[in-house]
PDB file of N, CA, C and O in Angstrom:
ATOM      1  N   UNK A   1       0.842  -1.179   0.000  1.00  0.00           N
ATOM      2  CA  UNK A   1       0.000   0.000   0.000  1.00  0.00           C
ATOM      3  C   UNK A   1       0.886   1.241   0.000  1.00  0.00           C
ATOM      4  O   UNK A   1       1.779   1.527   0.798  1.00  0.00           O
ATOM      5  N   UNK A   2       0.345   2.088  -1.326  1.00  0.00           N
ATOM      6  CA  UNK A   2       1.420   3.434  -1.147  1.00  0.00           C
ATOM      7  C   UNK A   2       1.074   4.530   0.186  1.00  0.00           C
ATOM      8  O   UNK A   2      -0.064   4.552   0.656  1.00  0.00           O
ATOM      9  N   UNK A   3       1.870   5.178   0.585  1.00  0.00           N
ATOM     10  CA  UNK A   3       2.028   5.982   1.423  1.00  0.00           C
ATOM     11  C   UNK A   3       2.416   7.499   1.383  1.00  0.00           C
ATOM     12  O   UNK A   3       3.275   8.113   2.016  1.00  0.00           O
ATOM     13  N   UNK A   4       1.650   7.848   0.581  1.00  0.00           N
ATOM     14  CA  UNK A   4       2.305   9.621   0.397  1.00  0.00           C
ATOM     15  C   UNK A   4       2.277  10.548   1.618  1.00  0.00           C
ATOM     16  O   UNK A   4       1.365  10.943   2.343  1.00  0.00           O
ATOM     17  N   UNK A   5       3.615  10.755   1.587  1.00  0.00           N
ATOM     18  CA  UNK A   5       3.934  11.466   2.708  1.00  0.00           C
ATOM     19  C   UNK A   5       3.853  13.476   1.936  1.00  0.00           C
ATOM     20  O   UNK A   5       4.154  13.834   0.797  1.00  0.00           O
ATOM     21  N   UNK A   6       3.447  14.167   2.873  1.00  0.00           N
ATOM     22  CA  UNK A   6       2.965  15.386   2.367  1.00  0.00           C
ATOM     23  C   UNK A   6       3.717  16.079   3.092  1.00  0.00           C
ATOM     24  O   UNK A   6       4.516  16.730   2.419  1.00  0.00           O
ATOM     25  N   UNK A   7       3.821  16.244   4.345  1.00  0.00           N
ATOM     26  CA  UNK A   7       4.803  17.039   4.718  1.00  0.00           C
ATOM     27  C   UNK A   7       5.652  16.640   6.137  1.00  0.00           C
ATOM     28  O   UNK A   7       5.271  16.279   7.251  1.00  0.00           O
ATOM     29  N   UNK A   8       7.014  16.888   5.534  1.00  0.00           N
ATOM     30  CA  UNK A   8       8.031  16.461   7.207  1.00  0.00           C
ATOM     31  C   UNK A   8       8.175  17.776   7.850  1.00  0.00           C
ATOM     32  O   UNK A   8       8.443  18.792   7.208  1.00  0.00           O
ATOM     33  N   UNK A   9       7.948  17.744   9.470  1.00  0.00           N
ATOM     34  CA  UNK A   9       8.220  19.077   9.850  1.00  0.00           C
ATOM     35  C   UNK A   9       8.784  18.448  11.286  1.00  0.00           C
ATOM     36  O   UNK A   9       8.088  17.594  11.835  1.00  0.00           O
ATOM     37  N   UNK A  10      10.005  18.850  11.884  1.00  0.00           N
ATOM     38  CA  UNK A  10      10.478  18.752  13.468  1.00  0.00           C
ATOM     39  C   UNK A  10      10.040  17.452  13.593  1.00  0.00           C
ATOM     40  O   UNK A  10       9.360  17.092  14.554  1.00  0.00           O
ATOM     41  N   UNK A  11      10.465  16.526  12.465  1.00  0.00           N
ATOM     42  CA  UNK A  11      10.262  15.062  13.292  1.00  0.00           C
ATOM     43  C   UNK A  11       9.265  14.252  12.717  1.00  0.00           C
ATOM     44  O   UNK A  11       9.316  13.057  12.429  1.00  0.00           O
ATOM     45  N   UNK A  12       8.116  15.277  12.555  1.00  0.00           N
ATOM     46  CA  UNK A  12       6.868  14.512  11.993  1.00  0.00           C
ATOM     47  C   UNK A  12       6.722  13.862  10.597  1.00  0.00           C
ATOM     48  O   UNK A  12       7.726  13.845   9.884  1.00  0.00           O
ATOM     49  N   UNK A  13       5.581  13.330  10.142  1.00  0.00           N
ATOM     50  CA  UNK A  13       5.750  12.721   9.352  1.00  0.00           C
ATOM     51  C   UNK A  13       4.338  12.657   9.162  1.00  0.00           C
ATOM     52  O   UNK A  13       3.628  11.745   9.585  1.00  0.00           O
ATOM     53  N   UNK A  14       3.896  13.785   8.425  1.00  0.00           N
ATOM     54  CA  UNK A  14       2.285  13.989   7.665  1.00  0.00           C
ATOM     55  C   UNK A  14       2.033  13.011   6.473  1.00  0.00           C
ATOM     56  O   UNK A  14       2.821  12.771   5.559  1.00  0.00           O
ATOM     57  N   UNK A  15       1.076  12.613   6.615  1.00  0.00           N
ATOM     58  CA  UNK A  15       0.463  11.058   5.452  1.00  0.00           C
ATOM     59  C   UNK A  15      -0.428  10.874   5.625  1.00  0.00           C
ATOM     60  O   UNK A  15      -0.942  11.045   6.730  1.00  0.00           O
ATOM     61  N   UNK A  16      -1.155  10.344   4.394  1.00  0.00           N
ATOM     62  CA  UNK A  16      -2.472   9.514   4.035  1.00  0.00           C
ATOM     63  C   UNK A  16      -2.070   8.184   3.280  1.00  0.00           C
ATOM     64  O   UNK A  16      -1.062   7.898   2.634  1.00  0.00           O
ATOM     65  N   UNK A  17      -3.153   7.509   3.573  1.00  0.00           N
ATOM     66  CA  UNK A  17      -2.734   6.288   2.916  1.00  0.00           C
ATOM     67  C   UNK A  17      -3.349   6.233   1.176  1.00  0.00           C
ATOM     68  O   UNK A  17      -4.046   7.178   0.808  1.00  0.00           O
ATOM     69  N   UNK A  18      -3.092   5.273   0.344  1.00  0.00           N
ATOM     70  CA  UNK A  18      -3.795   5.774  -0.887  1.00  0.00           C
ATOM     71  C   UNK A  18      -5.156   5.127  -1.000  1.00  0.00           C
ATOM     72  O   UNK A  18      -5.823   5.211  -2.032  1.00  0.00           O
ATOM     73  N   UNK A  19      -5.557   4.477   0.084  1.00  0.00           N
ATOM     74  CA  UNK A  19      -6.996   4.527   0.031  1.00  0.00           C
ATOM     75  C   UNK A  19      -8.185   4.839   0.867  1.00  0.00           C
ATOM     76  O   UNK A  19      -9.008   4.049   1.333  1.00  0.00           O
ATOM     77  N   UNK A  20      -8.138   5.888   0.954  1.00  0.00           N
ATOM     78  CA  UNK A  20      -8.267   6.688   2.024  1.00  0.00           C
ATOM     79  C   UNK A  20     -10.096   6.542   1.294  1.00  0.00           C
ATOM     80  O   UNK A  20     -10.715   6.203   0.285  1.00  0.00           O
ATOM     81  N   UNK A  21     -10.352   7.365   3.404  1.00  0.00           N
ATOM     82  CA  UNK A  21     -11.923   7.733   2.809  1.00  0.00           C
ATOM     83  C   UNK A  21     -12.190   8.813   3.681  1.00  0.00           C
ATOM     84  O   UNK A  21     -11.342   9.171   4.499  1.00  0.00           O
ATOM     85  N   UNK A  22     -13.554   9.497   3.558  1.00  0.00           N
ATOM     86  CA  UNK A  22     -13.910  10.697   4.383  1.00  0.00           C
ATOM     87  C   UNK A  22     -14.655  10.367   5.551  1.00  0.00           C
ATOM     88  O   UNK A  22     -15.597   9.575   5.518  1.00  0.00           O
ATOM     89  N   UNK A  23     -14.196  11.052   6.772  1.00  0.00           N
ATOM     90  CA  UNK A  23     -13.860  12.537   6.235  1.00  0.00           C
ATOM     91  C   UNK A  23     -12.343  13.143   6.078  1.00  0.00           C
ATOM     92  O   UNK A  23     -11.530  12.643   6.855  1.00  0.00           O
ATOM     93  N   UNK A  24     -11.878  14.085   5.241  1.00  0.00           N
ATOM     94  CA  UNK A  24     -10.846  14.538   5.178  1.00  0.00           C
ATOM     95  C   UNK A  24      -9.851  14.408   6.256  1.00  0.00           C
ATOM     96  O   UNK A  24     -10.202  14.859   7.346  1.00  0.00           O
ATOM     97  N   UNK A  25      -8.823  13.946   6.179  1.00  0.00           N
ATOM     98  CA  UNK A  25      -8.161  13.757   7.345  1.00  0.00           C
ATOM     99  C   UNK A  25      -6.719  13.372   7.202  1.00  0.00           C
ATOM    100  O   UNK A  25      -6.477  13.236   6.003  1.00  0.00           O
ATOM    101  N   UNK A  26      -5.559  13.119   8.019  1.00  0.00           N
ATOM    102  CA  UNK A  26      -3.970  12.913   7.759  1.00  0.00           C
ATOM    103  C   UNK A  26      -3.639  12.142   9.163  1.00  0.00           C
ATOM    104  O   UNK A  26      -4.075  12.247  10.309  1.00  0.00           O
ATOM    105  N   UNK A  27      -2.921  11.538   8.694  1.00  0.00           N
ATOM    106  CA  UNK A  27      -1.863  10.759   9.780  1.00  0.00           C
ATOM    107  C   UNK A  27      -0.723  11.382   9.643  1.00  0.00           C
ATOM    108  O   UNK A  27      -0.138  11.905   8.694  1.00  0.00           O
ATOM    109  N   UNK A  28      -0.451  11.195  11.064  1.00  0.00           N
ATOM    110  CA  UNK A  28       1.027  11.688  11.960  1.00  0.00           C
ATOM    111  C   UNK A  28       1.991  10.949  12.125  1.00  0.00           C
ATOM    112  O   UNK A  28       1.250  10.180  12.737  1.00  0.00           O
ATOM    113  N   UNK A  29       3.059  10.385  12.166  1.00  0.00           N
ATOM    114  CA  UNK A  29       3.955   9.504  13.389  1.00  0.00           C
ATOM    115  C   UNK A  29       5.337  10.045  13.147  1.00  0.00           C
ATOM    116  O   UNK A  29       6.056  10.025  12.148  1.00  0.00           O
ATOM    117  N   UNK A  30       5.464  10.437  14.116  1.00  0.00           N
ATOM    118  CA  UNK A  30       6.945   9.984  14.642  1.00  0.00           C
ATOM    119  C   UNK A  30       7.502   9.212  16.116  1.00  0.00           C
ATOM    120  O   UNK A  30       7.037   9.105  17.251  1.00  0.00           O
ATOM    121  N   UNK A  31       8.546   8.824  15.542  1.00  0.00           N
ATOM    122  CA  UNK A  31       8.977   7.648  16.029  1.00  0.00           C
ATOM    123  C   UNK A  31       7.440   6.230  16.507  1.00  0.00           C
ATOM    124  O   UNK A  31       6.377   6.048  15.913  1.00  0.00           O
ATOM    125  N   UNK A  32       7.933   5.600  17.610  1.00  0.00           N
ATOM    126  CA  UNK A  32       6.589   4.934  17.536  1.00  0.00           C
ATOM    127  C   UNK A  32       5.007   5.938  18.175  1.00  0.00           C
ATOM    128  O   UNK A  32       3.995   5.410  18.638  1.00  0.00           O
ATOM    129  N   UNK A  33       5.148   6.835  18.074  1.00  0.00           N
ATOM    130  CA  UNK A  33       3.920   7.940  18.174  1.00  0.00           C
ATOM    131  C   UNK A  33       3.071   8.077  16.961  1.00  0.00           C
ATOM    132  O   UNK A  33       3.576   8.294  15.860  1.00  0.00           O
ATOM    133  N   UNK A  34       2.062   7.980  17.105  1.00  0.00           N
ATOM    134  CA  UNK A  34       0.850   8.146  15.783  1.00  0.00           C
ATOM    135  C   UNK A  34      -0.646   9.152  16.222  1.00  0.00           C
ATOM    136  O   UNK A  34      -1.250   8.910  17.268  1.00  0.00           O
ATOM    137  N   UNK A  35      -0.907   9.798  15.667  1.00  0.00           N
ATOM    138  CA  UNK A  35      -2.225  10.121  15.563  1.00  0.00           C
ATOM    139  C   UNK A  35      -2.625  11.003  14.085  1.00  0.00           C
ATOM    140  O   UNK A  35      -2.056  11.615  13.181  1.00  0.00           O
ATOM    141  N   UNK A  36      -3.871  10.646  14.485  1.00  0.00           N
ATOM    142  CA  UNK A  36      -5.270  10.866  13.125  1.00  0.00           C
ATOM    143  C   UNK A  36      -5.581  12.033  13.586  1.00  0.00           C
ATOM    144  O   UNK A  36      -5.374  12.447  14.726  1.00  0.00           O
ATOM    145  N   UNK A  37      -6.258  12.772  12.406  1.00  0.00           N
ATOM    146  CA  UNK A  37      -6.842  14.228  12.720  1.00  0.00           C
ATOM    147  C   UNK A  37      -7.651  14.748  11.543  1.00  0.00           C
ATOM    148  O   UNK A  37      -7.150  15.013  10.450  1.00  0.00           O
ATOM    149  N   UNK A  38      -8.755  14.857  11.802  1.00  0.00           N
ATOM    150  CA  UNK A  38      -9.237  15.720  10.595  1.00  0.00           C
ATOM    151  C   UNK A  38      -9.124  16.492  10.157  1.00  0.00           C
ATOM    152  O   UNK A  38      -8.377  17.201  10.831  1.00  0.00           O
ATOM    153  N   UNK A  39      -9.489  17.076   9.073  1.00  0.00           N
ATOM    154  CA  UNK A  39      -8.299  18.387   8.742  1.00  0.00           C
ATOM    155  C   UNK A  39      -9.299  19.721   8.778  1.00  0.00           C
ATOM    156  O   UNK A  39      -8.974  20.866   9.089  1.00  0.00           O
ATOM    157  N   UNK A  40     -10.957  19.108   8.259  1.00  0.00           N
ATOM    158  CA  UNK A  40     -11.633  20.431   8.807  1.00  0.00           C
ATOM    159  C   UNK A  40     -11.642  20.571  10.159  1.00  0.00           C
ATOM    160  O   UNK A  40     -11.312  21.675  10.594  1.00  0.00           O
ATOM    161  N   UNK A  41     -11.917  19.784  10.863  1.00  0.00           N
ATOM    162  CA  UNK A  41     -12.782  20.175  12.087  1.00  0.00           C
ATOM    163  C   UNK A  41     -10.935  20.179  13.543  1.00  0.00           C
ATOM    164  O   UNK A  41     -10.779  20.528  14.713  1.00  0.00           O
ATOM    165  N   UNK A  42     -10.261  19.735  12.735  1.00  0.00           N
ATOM    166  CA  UNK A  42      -8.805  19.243  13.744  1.00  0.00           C
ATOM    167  C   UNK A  42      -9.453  18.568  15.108  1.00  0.00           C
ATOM    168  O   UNK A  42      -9.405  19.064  16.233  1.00  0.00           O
ATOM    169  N   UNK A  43     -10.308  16.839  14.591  1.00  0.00           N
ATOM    170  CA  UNK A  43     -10.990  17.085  15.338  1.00  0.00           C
ATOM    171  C   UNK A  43      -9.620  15.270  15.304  1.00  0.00           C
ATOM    172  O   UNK A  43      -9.337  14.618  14.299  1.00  0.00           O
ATOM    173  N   UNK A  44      -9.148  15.030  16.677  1.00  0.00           N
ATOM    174  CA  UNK A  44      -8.339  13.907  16.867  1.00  0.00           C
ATOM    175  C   UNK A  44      -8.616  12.538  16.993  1.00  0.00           C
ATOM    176  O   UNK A  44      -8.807  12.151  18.146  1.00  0.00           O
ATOM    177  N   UNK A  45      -8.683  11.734  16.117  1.00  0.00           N
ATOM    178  CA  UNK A  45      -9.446  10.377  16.084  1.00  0.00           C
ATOM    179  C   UNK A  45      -9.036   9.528  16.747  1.00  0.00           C
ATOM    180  O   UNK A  45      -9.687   8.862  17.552  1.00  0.00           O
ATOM    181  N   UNK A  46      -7.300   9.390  16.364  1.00  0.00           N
ATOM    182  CA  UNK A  46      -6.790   8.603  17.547  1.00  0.00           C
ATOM    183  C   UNK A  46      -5.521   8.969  17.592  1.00  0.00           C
ATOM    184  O   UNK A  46      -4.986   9.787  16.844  1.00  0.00           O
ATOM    185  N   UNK A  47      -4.993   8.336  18.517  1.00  0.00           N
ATOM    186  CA  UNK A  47      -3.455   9.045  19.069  1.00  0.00           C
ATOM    187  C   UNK A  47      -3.088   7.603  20.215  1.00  0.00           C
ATOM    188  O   UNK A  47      -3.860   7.097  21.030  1.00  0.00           O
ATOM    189  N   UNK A  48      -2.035   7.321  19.989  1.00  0.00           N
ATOM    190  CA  UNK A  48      -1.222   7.037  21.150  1.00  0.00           C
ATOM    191  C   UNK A  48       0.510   7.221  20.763  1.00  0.00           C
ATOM    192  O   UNK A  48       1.045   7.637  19.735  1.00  0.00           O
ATOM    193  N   UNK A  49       1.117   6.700  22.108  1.00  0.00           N
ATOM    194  CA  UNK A  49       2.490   7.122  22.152  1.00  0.00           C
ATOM    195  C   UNK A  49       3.153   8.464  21.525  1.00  0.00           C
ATOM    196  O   UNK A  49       4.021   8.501  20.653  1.00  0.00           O
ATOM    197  N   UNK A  50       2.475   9.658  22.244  1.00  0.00           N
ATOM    198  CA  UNK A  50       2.680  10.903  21.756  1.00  0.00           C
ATOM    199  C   UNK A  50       2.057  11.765  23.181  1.00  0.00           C
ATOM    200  O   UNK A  50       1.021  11.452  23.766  1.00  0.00           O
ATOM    201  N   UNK A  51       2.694  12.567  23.443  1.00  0.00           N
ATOM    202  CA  UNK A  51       2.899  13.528  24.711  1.00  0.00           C
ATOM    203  C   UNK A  51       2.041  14.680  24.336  1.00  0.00           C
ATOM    204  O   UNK A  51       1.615  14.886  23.199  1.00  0.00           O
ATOM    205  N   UNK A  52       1.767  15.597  25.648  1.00  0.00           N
ATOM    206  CA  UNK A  52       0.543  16.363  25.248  1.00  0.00           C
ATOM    207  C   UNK A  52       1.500  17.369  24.725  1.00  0.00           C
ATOM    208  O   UNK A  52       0.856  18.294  24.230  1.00  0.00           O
ATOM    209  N   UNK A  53       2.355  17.496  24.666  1.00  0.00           N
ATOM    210  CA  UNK A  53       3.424  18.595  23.779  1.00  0.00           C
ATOM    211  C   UNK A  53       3.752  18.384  22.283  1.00  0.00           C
ATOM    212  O   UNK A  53       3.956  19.291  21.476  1.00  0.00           O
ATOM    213  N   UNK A  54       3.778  16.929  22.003  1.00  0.00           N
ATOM    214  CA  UNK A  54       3.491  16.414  20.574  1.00  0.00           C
ATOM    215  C   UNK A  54       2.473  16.925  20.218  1.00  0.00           C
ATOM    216  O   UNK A  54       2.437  17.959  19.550  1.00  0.00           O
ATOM    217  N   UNK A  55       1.379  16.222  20.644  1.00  0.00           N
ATOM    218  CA  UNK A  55       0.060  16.864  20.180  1.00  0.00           C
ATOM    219  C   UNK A  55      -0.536  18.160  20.048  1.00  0.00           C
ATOM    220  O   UNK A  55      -1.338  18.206  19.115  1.00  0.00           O
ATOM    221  N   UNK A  56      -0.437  18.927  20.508  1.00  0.00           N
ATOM    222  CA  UNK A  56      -0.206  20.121  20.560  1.00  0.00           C
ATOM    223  C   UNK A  56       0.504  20.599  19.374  1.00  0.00           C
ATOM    224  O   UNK A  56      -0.170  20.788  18.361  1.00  0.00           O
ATOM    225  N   UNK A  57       1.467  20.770  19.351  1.00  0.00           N
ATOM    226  CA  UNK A  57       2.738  20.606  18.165  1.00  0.00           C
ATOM    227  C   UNK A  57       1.970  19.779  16.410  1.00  0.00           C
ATOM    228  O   UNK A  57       2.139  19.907  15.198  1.00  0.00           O
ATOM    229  N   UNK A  58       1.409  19.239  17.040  1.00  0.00           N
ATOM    230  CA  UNK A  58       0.948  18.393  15.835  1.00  0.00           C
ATOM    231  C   UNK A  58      -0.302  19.220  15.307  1.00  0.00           C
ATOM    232  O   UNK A  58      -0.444  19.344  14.091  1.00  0.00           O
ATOM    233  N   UNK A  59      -1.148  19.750  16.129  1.00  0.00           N
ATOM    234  CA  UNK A  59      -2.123  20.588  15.978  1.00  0.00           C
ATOM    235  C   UNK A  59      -2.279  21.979  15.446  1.00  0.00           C
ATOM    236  O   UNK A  59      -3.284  22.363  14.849  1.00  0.00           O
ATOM    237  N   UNK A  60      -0.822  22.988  15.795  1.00  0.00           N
ATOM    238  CA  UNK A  60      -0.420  23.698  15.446  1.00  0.00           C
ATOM    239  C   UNK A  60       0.334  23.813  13.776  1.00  0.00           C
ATOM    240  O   UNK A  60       0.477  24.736  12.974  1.00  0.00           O
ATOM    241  N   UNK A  61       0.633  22.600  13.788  1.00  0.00           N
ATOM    242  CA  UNK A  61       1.188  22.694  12.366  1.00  0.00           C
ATOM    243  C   UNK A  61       0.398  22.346  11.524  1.00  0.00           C
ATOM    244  O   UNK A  61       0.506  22.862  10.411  1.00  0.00           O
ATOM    245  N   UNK A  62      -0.889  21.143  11.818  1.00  0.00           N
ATOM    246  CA  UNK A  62      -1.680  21.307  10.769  1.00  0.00           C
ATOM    247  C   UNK A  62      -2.618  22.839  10.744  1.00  0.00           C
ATOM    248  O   UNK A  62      -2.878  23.386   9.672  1.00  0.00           O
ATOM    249  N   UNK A  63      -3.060  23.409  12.079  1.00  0.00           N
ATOM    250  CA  UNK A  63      -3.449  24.507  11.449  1.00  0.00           C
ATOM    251  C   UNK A  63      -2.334  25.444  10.325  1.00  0.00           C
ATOM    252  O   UNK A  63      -2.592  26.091   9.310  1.00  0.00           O
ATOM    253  N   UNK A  64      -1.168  25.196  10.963  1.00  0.00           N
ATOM    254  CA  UNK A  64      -0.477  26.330   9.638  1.00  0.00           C
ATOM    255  C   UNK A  64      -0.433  25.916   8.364  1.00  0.00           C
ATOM    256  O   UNK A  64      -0.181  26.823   7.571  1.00  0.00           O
ATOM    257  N   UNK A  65      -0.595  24.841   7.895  1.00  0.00           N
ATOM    258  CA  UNK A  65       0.062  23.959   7.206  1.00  0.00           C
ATOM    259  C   UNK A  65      -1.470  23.124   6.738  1.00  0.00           C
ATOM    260  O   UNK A  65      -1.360  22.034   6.176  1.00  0.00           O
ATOM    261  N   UNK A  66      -3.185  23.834   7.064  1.00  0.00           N
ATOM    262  CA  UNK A  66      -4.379  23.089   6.341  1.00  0.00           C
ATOM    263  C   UNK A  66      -4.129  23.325   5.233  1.00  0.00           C
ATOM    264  O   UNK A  66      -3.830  22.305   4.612  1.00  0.00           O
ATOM    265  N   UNK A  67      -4.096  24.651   4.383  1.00  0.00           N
ATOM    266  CA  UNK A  67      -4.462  24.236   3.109  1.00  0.00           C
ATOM    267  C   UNK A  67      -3.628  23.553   2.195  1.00  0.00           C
ATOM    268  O   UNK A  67      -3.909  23.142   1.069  1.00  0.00           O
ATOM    269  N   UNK A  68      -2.255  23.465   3.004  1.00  0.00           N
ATOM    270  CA  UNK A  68      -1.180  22.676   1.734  1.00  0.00           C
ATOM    271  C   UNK A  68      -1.528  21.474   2.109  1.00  0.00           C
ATOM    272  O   UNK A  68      -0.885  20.694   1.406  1.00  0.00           O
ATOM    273  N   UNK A  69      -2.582  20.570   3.257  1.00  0.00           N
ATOM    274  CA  UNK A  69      -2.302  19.774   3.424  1.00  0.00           C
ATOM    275  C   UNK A  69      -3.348  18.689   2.958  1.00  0.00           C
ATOM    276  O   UNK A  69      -3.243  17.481   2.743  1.00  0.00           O
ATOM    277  N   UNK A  70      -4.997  20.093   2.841  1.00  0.00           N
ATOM    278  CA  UNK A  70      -5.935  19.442   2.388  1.00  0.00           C
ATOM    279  C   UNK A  70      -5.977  19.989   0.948  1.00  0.00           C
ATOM    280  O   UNK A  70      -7.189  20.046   0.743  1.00  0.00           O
ATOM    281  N   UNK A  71      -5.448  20.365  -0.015  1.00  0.00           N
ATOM    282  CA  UNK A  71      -4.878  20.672  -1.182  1.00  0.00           C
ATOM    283  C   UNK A  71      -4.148  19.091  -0.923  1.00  0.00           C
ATOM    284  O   UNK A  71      -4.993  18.353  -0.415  1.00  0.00           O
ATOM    285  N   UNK A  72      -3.215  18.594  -1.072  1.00  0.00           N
ATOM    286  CA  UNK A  72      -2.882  17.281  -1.410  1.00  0.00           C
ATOM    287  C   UNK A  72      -3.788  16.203  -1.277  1.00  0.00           C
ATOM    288  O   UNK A  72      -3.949  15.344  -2.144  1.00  0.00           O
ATOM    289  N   UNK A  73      -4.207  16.235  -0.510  1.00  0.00           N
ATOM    290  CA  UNK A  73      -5.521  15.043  -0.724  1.00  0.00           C
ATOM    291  C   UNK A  73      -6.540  15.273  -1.607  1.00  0.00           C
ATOM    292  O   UNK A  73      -7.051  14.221  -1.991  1.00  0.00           O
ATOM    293  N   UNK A  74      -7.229  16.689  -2.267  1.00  0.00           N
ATOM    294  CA  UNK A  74      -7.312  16.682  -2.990  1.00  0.00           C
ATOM    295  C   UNK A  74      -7.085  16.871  -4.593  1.00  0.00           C
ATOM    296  O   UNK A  74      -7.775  17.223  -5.550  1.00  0.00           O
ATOM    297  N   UNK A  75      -6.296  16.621  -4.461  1.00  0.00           N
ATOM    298  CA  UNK A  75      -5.286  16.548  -5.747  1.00  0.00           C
ATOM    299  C   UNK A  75      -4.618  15.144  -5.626  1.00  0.00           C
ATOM    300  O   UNK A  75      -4.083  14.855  -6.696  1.00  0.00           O
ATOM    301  N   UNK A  76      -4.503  14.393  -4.891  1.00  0.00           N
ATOM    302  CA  UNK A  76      -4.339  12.938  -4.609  1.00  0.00           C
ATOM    303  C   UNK A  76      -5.372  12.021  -5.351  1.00  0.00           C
ATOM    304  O   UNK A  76      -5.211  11.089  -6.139  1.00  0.00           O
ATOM    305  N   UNK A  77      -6.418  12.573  -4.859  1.00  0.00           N
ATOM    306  CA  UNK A  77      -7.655  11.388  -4.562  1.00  0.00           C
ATOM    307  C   UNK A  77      -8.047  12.265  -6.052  1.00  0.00           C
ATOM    308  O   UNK A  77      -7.934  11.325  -6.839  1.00  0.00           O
ATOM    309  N   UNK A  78      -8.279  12.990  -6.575  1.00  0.00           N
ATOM    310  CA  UNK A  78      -9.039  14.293  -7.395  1.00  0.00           C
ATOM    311  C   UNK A  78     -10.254  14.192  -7.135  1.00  0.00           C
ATOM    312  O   UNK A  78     -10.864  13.166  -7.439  1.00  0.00           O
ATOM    313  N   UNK A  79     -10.831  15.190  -6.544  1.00  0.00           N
ATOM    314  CA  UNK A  79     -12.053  15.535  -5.433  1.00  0.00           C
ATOM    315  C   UNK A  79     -12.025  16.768  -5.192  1.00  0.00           C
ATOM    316  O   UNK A  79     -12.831  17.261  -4.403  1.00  0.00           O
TER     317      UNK A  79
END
């Protein structure tokens, strides 16, 4: 299964998988840390092995970083 990675920032490691479904949304991980997030609502689906300073951190960058991020998914998926 491909794995497009969209954006690396301080560690992270922004991705969708290529068969993705809605609602709009991206995966996280670094190191063994993971979490899901939607990209309208930044609403957190799941998460473990990640600190409330990760998360946080993780939250902040997808807000800076929504429209380049939901711009790739759609232009991924074309939608």
């Amino acid at each position: 299964m491909n794995l497009p990675t969209v954006l690396r920032v301080d560690g992270f490691r922004f991705f969708f998988f290529s068969d993705e479904h809605l609602p709009i949304h991206i995966h996280v991980e670094k190191g063994d840390g993971y979490m899901r997030v939607e990209l309208e609502t930044f609403k957190v689906t799941k998460k473990y092995k990640l600190s409330t300073n990760d998360e946080k951190k993780i939250l902040a960058l997808i807000e800076e970083h929504q429209h380049e991020l939901m711009g790739a998914w759609h232009e991924y998926f074309n939608c």
